[in-house]
C-alpha positions in Angstrom: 115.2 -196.8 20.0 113.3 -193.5 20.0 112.0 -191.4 17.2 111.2 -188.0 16.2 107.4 -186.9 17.6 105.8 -183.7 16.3 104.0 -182.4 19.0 100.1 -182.5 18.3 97.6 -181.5 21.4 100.4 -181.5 23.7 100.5 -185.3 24.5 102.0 -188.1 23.0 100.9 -191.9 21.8 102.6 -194.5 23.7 103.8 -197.4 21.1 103.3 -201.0 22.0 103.8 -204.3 20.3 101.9 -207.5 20.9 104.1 -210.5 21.5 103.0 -213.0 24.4 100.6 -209.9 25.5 100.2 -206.6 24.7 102.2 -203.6 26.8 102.2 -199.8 27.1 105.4 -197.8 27.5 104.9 -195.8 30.7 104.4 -191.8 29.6 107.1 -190.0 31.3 106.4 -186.2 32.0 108.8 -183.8 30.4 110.0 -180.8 32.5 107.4 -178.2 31.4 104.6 -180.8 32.9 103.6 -182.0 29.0 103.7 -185.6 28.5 107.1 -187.3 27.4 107.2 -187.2 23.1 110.4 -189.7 22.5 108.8 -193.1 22.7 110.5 -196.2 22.0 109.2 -197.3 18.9 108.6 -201.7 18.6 107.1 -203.6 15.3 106.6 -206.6 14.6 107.4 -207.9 10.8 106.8 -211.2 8.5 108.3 -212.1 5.3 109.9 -212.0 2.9 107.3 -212.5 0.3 108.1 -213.6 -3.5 106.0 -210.9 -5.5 105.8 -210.6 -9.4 106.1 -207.4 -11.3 103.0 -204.7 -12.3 100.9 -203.1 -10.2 99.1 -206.2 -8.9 102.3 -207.1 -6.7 100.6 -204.5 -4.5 97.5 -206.0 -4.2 98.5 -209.8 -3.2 97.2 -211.0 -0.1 100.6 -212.8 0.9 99.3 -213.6 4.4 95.6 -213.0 4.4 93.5 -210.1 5.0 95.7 -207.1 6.6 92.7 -205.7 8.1 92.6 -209.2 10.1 96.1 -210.0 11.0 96.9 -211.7 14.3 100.8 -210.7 14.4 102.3 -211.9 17.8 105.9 -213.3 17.9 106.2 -216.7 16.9 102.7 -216.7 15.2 103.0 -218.2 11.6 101.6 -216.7 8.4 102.4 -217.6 5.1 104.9 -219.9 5.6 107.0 -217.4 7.6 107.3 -216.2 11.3 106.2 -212.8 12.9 109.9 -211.1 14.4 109.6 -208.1 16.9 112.2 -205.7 15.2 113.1 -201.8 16.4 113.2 -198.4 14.4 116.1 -196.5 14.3 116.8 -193.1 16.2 115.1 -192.1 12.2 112.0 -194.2 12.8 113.5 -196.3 10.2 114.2 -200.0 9.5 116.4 -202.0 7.2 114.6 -205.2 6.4 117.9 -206.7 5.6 118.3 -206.6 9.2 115.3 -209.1 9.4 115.3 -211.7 6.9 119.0 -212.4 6.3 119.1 -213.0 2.5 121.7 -212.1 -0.1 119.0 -210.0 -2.5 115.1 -209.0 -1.2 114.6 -208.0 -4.9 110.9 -208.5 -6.2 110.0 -209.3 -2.3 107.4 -208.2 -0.1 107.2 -207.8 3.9 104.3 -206.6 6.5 104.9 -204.8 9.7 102.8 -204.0 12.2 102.6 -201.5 15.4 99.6 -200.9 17.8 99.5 -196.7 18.9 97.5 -196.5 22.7 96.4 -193.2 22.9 94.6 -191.9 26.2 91.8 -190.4 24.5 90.6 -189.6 20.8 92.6 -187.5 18.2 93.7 -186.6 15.1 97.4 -186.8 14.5 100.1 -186.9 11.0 102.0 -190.0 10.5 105.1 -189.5 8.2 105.5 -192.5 6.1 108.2 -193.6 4.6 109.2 -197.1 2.0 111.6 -198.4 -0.3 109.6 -199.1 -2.7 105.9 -199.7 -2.8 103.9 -199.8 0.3 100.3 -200.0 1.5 99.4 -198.5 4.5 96.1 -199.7 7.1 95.0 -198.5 10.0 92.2 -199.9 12.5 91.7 -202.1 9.2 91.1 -199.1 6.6 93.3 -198.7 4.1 94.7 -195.3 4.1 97.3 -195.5 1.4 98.5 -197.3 -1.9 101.5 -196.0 -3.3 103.1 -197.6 -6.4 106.6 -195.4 -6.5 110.1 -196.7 -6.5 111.9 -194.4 -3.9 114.3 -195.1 -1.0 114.0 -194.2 2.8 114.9 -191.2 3.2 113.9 -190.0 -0.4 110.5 -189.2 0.0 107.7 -188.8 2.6 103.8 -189.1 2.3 102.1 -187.6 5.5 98.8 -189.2 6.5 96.0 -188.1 8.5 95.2 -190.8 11.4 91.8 -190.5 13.7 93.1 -192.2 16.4 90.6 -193.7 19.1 91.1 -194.1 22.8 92.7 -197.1 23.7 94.9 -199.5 21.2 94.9 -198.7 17.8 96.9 -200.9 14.7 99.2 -199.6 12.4 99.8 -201.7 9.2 102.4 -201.6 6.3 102.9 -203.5 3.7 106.2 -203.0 1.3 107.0 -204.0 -1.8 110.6 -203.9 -3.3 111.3 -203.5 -6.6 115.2 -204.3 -6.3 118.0 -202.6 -4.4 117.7 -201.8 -0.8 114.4 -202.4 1.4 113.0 -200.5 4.4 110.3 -198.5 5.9 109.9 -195.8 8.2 107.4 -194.3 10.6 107.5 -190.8 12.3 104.7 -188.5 14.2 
C-alpha cells in the first residue's frame, strides 16, 4: 500500500520494517528527475493490551521500555507476538484487522516503522489514532495525547529531525471503546 507524501526538500524517506532483517524500498525517480514520494508503507504491531481507565492507561509499560523495543516478526513481548501489517492507500490501519477479537474496548497496541533517509532533515509527520496514543521517535517521546477521537477525525502534525540512515517510529494507542486504528502520513 502507498500513502500520501508531502513533498519536503524534494526527496523522499524510504520506509522499511525489520522482520528476519531489515530492508529499504528502492527510490524510484519520478519523471521531473525528483525522487519517487508514494512509498509503500510496512509496520510491525503487538497487542492487544488489557489497559484500565484514567490517564495512567497511557503511561503503562505493557511490553517494556518503547524507547528499547526489539520488534521483528515472531519476537515475543508481553505475552503476545510482533505481526507485520500494511497502511491503507490513507496511511491508515484498522487494528481489528490484526488481533481478531469481538471488542478491543479498554485495549492497547504498539506499532512500529523504521524511516531510512539518505541524509539529515527535518520533515512533518501527520498523526493520526483512535483514541489515545503516544508517539517516540529515535527513543524520544514526541507526543502524549489523552483525546478520544477516531481516524480520520483529527490530526496532530509533528516535527521529526530525521538522521541519515535508519530512524524508528513508535506508537502506542490506547482505545477507549468503539473502533481502534492509527494512521501515519508525511
Amino acid at each position: 500500500m502507498s500513502i500520501r507524501i508531502f513533498r519536503r526538500h524534494a526527496a523522499c524517506l524510504a520506509l522499511v520494517a525489520l522482520g528476519a532483517a531489515p530492508h529499504i524500498l528502492a527510490q524510484q525517480p519520478a519523471d521531473d528527475g525528483r525522487i519517487c514520494d508514494r512509498p509503500i508503507v510496512p509496520w510491525l504491531v503487538i497487542g492487544p493490551f488489557a489497559v484500565d481507565t484514567g490517564a495512567p492507561r497511557l503511561d503503562k509499560r505493557d511490553i517494556g521500555d518503547p524507547a528499547a523495543l526489539d520488534a521483528r516478526v515472531g519476537n515475543r513481548a508481553g505475552g503476545h507476538v510482533w505481526q507485520a501489517v500494511a497502511m491503507d492507500e490513507l496511511g491508515q490501519f484498522d487494528f481489528f484487522k490484526a488481533f481478531p477479537a469481538t471488542t478491543l474496548d479498554k485495549m492497547a497496541a504498539y506499532a512500529e516503522t523504521y524511516l531510512a533517509s539518505p541524509d539529515d532533515r527535518t520533515v512533518k509527520i501527520g498523526v493520526e489514532s483512535d483514541d489515545d496514543v503516544i508517539v517516540w521517535f529515535n527513543g524520544t517521546q514526541l507526543e502524549h495525547q489523552d483525546v478520544a477521537r477516531g481516524v480520520g477525525t483529527a490530526t496532530h502534525t509533528l516535527t521529526l529531525h530525521v538522521h541519515r540512515g535508519v530512524n524508528r517510529l513508535v506508537y502506542k494507542v490506547v482505545n477507549r471503546g468503539g473502533g481502534m486504528g492509527m494512521g501515519a502520513r508525511f
